[in-house]
N, C-alpha and C positions, 0 to 999 in steps of 0.2 A: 464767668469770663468777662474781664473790664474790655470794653471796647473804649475806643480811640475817636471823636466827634468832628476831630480836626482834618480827616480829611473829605475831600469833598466828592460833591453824589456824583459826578463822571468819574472819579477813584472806585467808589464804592461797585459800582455798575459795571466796572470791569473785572475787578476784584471777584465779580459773583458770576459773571462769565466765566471766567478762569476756574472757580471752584466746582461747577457742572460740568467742563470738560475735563476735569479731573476726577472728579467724584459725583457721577451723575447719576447713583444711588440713591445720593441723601441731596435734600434740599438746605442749604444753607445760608442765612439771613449777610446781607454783603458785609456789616461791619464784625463781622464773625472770623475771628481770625485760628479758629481752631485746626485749618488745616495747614499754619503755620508752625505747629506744637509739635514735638518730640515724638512718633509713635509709641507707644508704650513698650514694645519689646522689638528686640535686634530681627528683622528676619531671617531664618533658619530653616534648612533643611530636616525633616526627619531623622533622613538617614546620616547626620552629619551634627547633632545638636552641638553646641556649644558647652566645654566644660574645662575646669583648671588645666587639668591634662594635655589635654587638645590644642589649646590654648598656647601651654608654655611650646611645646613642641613644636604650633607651627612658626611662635615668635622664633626660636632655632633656627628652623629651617631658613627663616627670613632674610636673616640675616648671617649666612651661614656662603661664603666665597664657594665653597666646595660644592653647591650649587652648578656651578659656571663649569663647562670645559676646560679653563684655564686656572680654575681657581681662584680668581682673583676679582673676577664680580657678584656681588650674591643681588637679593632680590632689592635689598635697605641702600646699594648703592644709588639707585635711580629713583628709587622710592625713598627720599631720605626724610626724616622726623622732623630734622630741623627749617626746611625746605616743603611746609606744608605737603607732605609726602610726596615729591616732587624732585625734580634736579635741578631745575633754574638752569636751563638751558634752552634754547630755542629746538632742538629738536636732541631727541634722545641719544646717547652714545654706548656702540655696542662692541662684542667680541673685536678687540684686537684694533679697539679704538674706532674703531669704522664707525662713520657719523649718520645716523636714520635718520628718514624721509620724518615721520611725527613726532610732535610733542610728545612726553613722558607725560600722562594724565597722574593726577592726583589718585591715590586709591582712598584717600579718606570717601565713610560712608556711602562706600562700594556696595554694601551690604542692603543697601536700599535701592541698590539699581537692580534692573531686571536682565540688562543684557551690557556687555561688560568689553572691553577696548575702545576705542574710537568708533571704528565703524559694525559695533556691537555681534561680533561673531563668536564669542561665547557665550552660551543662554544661562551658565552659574561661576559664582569664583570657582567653584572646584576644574571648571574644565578651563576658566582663565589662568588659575595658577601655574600648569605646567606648561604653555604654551609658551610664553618667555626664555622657557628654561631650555627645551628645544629646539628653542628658534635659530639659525645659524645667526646667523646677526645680531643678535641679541646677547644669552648665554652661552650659545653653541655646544650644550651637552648631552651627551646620549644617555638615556632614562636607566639600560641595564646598569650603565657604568656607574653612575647616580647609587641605583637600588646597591650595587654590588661596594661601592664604597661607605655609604651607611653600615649598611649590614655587617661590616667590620669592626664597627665602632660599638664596644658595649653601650655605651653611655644613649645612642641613640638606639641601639635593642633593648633596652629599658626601658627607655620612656616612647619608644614606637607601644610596644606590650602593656603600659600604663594608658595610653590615650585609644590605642583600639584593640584589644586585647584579643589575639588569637588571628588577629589579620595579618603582622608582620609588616614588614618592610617591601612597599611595595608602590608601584606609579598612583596607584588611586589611594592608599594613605600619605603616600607626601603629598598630593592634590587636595584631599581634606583636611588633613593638622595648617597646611597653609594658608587656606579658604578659611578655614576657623578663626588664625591669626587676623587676618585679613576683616574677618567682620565685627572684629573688639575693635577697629581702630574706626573710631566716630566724631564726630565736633565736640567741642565742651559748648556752656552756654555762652552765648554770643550778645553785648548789647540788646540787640533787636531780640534775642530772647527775652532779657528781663522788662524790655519794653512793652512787649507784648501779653506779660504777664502780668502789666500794671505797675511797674516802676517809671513813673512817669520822664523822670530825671534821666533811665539807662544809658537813653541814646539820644545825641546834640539835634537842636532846633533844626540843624541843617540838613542831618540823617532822615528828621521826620518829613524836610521837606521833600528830601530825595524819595522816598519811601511811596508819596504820594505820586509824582512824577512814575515811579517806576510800575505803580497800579495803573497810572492813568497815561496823559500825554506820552511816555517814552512805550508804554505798552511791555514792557519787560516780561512782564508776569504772564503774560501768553506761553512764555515755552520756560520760562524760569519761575515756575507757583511749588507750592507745597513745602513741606519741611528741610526737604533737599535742594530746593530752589531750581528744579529738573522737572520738565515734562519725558523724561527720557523718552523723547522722541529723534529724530535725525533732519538735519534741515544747512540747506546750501545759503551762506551767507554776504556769497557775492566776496572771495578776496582774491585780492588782483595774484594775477601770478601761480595762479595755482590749478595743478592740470590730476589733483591726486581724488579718483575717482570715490574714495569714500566708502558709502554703505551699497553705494552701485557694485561694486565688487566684490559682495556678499548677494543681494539683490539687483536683477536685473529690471527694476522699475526705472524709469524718467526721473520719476521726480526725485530721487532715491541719489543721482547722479552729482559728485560733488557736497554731499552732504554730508554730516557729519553728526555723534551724538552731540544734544545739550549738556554741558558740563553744570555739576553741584556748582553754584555760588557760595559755600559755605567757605569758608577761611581764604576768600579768593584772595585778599589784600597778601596770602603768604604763597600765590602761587604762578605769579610771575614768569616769562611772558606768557604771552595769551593766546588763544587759537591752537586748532589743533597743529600747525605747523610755526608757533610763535612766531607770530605775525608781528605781535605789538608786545613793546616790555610795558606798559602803564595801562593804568584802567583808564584814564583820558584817554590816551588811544584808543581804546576801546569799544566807550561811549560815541566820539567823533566818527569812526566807522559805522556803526547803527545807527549813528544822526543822520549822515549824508546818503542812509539808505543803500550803503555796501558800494561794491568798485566795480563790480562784473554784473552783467543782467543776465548771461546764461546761464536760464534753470535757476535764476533767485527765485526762494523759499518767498511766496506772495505775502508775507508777514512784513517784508523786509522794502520799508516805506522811508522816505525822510520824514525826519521827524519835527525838525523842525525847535529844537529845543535850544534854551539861550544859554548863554553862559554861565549864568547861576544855575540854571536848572541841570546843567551837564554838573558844575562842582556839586550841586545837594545829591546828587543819584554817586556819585562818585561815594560821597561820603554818607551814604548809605550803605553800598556795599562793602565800605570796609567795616560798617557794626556786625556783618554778616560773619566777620573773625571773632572766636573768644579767644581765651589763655589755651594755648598748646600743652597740653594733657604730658607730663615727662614720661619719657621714654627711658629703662635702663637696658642695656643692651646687653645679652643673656651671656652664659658659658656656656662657650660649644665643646665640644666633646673631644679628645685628643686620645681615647683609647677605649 
């Protein structure tokens, strides 16, 4: 592993803070950037492994309107490819046009998170998948009517019988071929990947300065470390205007109140605005909010400091997190099934 000399020992020293409250298993020297590297494999369920099969079928379903109560939203509309799986919308739009309270999160490398929405109430994709679908606000559709309109369709009695053979057409295999979908979909390499892997050139003077800022003075990597750039933990940010109680309303803890999960930094440059209630369309905005240490003090996450950062150092952190984008993986969008 090439390590990096240039940044410096209050970088490093956080850096290896950050990698014990992540992995306080293993001891890891700070200019050690291994728990920035790809885990070696997707993780997976047992009872749910990953296979071509499973695969095509939940792309289907994905992308498949007939999803919706109405037919006419499937999962790809709000989730879009192009749109860093995302809508570029400040807060989600659902059944019959109706405008939601949250942001549409990104589901890229979902698959590496443990617990799954905003305010993390489902503990696997498979029990996030159909929860959207049922949602009245959302896709507003009833599951029999779902299983009973599939089941119509050869073409998905096929390939239901090719990816789980002998289960049928059913709410917990559309939950699984969709969760399967769902966790093919991951980052390509990123700049800061190949930087990190010793292409010294990958990523600009300025990324590297931001990079260090983000170890060190901006403190980032306290709840943004590892591959995913997530402590997938939950934490109140201090934004003005906002009375939506969060993971409190899954957990009735204090601190819990107003908080919100850490989102992946990975392709963040393509997932515009920002905050769980797009708060900000730019990453300066962003940045400027975690400079001046957030807008509201009830129940700020004690993380949540000014920082005190100049203006170079907000553009090097800016254009850091956009090396955190690679090239978007193409997407061809499947045939659904018409009989």
């Amino acid at each position: 592993m090439k390590t990096h000399p240039t940044l410096t020992r209050t970088a490093r020293k956080v850096l290896f803070i950050a990698c014990l409250g992540a992995a306080a298993s293993s001891v890891q020297a700070a200019e050690d950037y291994s728990s920035f590297l790809r885990p070696a494999e997707i993780p997976q369920p047992d009872n749910n492994r990953i296979t071509t099969a499973r695969t095509e079928l939940g792309k289907m379903l994905f992308f498949d309107p007939r999803l919706s109560g109405s037919n006419w939203i499937s999962c790809g509309t709000c989730h879009n490819p192009t749109l860093g799986w995302s809508d570029g919308l400040p807060t989600a739009i659902g059944h019959g046009m109706g405008v939601l309270g949250r942001a549409t999160p990104t589901i890229l490398n979902t698959a590496y998170q443990p617990l799954q929405f905003w305010d993390g109430r489902a503990r696997s994709l498979e029990k996030q998948a159909v929860g959207p679908i049922q949602a009245a606000g959302e896709m507003n559709q009833n599951m029999d009517e779902l299983v009973k309109e599939l089941s119509a369709l050869k073409g998905y009695r096929d390939a239901f019988e090719d990816a789980y053979p002998g289960e049928g057409i059913t709410e917990k295999t559309i939950a699984k071929a969709l969760a399967t979908y769902e966790r093919t979909i991951v980052s390509t390499e990123s700049p800061f990947d190949r930087w990190v892997k010793g292409e010294t050139h990958a990523m600009s003077k300025q990324a590297q300065q931001g990079f260090e800022v983000f170890l060190g003075k901006g403190r980032c990597v306290l709840c943004h470390g590892g591959f995913n750039f997530t402590d997938n933990g939950f934490h109140n940010l201090g934004l003005k205007n906002d009375d939506d109680p969060g993971r409190y309303g899954i957990r009735k803890v204090k601190i819990l109140k107003g908080a919100f999960k850490t989102p992946t930094l990975r392709d963040v440059e393509l997932t515009a605005p920002y905050m769980h209630n797009g708060a900000y369309k730019t990453l300066e905005e962003v940045v400027d909010h975690y400079n001046r240490g957030g807008d509201t003090k009830d129940n700020l996450d004690p993380n949540m400091q000014p920082l005190h950062l100049s203006a170079s150092e907000k553009a090097s952190l800016v254009a850091f997190m956009k090396a955190l984008t690679g090239e978007p993986a193409p997407v061809t969008l499947p045939r659904l099934p018409i009989e």
